[in-house]
BABAVEX-334888 format. One line per 5 residues: their letters; for each residue x, y, z of C-alpha. Coordinates in steps of 0.02 Angstrom, whole numbers. Layout:
<pts>
a = X,Y,Z; ...
</pts>
This chain:
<pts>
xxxxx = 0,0,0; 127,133,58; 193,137,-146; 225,297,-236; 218,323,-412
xxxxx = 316,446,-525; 324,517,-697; 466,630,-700; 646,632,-625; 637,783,-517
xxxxx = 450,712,-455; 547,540,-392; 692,655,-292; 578,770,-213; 447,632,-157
xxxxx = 574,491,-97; 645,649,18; 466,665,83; 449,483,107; 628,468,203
xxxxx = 573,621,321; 390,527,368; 521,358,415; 616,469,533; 447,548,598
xxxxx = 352,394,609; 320,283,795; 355,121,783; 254,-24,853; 307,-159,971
xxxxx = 203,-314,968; 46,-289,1061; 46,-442,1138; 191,-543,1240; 239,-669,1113
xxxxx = 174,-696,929; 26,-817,888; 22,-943,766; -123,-875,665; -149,-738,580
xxxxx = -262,-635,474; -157,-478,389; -198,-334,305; -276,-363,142; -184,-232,8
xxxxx = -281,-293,-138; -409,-129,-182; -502,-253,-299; -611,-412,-246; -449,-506,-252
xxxxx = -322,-531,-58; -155,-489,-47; -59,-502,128; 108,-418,137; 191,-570,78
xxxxx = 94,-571,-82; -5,-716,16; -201,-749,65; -180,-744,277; -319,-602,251
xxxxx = -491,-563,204; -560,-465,72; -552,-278,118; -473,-316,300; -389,-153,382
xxxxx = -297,-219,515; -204,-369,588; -279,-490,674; -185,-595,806; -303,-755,845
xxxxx = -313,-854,983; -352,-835,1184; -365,-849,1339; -498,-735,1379; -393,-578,1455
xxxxx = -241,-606,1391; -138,-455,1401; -162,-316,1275; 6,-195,1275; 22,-33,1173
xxxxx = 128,-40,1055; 197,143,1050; 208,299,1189; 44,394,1164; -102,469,1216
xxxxx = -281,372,1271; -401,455,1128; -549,349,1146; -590,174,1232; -763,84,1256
xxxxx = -808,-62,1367; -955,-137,1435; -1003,-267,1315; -988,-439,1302; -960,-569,1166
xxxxx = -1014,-527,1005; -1052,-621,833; -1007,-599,657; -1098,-410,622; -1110,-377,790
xxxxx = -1127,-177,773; -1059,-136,956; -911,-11,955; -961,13,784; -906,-168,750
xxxxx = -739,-159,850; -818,-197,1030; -725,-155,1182; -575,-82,1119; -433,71,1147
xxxxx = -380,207,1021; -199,305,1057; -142,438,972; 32,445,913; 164,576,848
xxxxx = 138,638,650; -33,590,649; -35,414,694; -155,290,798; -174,128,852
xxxxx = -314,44,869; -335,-124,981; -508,-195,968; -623,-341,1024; -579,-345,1208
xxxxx = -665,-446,1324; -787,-370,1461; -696,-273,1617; -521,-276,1541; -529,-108,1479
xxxxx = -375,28,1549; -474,121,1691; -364,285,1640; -461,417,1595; -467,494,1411
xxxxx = -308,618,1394; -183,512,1498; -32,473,1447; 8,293,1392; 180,195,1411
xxxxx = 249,88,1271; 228,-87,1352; 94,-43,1479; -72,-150,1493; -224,-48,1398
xxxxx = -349,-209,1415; -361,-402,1373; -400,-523,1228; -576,-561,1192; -698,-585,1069
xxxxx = -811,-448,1071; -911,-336,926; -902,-405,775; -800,-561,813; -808,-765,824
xxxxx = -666,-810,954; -533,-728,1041; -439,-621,959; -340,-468,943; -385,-349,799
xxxxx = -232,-206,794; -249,-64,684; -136,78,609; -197,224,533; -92,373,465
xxxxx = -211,519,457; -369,435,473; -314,320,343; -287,139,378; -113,59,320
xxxxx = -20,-112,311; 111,-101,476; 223,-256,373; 330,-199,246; 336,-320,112
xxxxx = 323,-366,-79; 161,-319,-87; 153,-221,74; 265,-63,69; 446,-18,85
xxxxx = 417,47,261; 396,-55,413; 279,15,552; 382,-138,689; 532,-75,786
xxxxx = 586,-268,721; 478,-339,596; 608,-482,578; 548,-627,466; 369,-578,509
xxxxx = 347,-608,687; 383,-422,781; 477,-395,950; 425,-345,1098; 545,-211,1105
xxxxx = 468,-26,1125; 553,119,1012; 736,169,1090; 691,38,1228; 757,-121,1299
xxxxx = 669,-298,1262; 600,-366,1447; 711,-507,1496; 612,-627,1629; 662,-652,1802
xxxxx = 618,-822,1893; 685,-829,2092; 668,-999,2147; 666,-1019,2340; 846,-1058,2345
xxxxx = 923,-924,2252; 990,-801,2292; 849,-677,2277; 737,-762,2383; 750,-746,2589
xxxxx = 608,-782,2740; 579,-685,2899; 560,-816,3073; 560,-1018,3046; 500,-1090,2874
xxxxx = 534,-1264,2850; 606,-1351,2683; 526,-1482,2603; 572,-1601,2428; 424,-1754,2422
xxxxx = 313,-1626,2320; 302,-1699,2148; 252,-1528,2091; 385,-1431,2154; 482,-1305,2069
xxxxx = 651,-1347,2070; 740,-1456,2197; 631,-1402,2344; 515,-1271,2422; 485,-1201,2591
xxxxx = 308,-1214,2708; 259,-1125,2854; 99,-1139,2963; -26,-993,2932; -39,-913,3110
xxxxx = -76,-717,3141; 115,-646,3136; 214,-541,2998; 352,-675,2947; 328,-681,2772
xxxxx = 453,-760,2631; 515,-615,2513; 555,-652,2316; 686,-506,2271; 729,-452,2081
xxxxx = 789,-329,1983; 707,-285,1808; 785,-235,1672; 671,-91,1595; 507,5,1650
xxxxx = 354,-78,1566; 222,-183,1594; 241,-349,1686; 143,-504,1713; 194,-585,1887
xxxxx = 189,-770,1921; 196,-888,2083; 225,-1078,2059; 187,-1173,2219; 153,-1371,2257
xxxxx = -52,-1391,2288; -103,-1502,2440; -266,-1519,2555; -173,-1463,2698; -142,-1290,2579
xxxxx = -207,-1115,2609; -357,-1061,2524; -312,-886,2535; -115,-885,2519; -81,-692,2528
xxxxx = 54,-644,2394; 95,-451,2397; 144,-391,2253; 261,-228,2228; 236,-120,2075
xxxxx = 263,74,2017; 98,96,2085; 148,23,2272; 87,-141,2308; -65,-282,2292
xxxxx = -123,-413,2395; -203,-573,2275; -249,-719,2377; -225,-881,2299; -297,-1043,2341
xxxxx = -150,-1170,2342; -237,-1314,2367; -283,-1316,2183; -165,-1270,2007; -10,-1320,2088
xxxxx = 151,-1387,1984; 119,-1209,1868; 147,-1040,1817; -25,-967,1896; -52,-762,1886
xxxxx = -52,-658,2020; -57,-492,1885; -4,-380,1776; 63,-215,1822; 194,-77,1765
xxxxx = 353,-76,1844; 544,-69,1831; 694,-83,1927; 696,-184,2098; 526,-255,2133
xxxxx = 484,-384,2271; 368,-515,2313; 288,-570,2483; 202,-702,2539; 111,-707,2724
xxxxx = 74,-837,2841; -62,-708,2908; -209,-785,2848; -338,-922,2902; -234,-1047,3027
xxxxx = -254,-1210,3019; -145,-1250,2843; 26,-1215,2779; 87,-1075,2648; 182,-1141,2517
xxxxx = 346,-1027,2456; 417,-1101,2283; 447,-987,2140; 409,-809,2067; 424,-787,1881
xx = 409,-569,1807; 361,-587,1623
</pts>
């Protein structure tokens, strides 16, 4: 799409110039989402009744203005892909059908507004997931704006993400029969980074409970019969009414927007109600997990925007009669 044609010499100098200048002006896009998915539907750059992806292939629909990154679960993390401004966003409904005319077919969805006239749009996200920032606030490449769904016009989970230049929706692949300029910080061989523009790529921390990261406050025993232990052994401690918790320490290696994890072996004689407290830029969070359930697995605590040296706690102040359960903390 983003081709320019030319008749006459002096034309072709003066417009590649133009085109060069809108490159250096441009944002460029991380991958909304933390890792690619294995199905796609593109951009179709094909005016006529005919599809054309980027790649001069048919991973599109006829007269499709956006990408579409398929596949769940419900609320996975949406991340906008440039700095930016919240413009617009819309929630409240739930899952749609094909035709479905809520948020004018798009759903629940987010608009930001970019440098030189850009926006993104990030569309058909599920009920409640919506950024609670108000219109007007500043956005942070990386940081959460909602979650996957499959609302508006939609038939499963997806993410529908959307570029347009002036009100004008464009192909963000450059390709044979997509453009000569890339809208990715890394396009690479089709698959984009996660890296924001003049940022770092996150690199994930795990502290197991015997690194060196990881430390307790009063008397937590060690244990290693747990099938579903991560690593070669965990620590336990009786829930009773005192502040002795087990601290996970790490240091991250950029400011953006990062899912937290706790792995822990599941048992009868578990808490319900484990207390993890979770540090962030915003201070901290208290999610209770049940432990007797979903053990032997990376199982979210939440997603929050952060950077530098974050911490997590877990209490034994909670309903006595069981044992809290200290494994392993993954930031992702």
């Amino acid at each position: 799409m983003k081709i320019i044609k030319l008749s006459i010499v002096g034309g072709l100098l003066c417009a590649t110039f133009m085109l060069a200048s809108s490159a250096e002006a441009q944002p460029k896009f991380r991958l909304p989402l933390s890792s690619d998915t294995s199905v796609h539907y593109y951009y179709d750059n094909n005016s006529s009744s005919g599809i054309s992806d980027w790649k001069c292939g048919t991973e599109t629909y006829n007269g499709h203005r956006g990408t579409d990154y398929s596949g769940g679960p419900r609320g996975r993390a949406i991340f906008a892909g440039a700095v930016g401004t919240l413009s617009y966003k819309i929630d409240g409904f739930g899952d749609g059908y094909r035709g479905s005319p809520d948020g004018g077919g798009f759903g629940n969805y987010v608009r930001l507004a970019h440098s030189s006239g850009y926006m993104s749009y990030y569309a058909h996200m599920t009920k409640g997931s919506v950024t609670t920032k108000a219109v007007g606030s500043s956005i942070a490449c990386g940081e959460q704006i909602g979650g996957v769904g499959t609302s508006g016009s939609s038939t499963g989970f997806h993410l529908h993400f959307e570029v347009r230049v002036n009100g004008t929706a464009d192909d963000p692949y450059s390709g044979a029969c997509g453009g000569p300029i890339s809208f990715w910080v890394n396009q690479g061989s089709g698959s984009p980074s996660t890296t924001c523009q003049g940022g770092t790529s996150k690199t994930a921390r795990t502290v197991d409970n015997n690194a060196s990261g990881f430390s307790v406050i009063g008397t937590w025993s060690t244990g290693t019969s747990a099938t579903d232990k991560h690593g070669a052994d965990y620590r336990f401690k009786s829930t009773a009414p005192v502040s002795e918790p087990a601290t996970w320490v790490t240091s991250l290696n950029t400011s953006a927007s990062w899912t937290v994890r706790a792995w822990w072996p599941a048992g009868s004689n578990r808490s319900s109600s484990a207390p993890y407290i979770v540090s962030h830029g915003g201070g901290t969070t208290t999610v209770n997990k049940n432990q007797q359930v979903n053990g032997g697995s990376w199982q979210t605590l939440g997603t929050w925007s952060m950077g530098g040296s974050q911490n997590v706690k877990l209490s034994c102040w909670t309903t006595t009669g069981y044992v809290v359960m200290a494994d392993a903390i993954r930031w992702e």
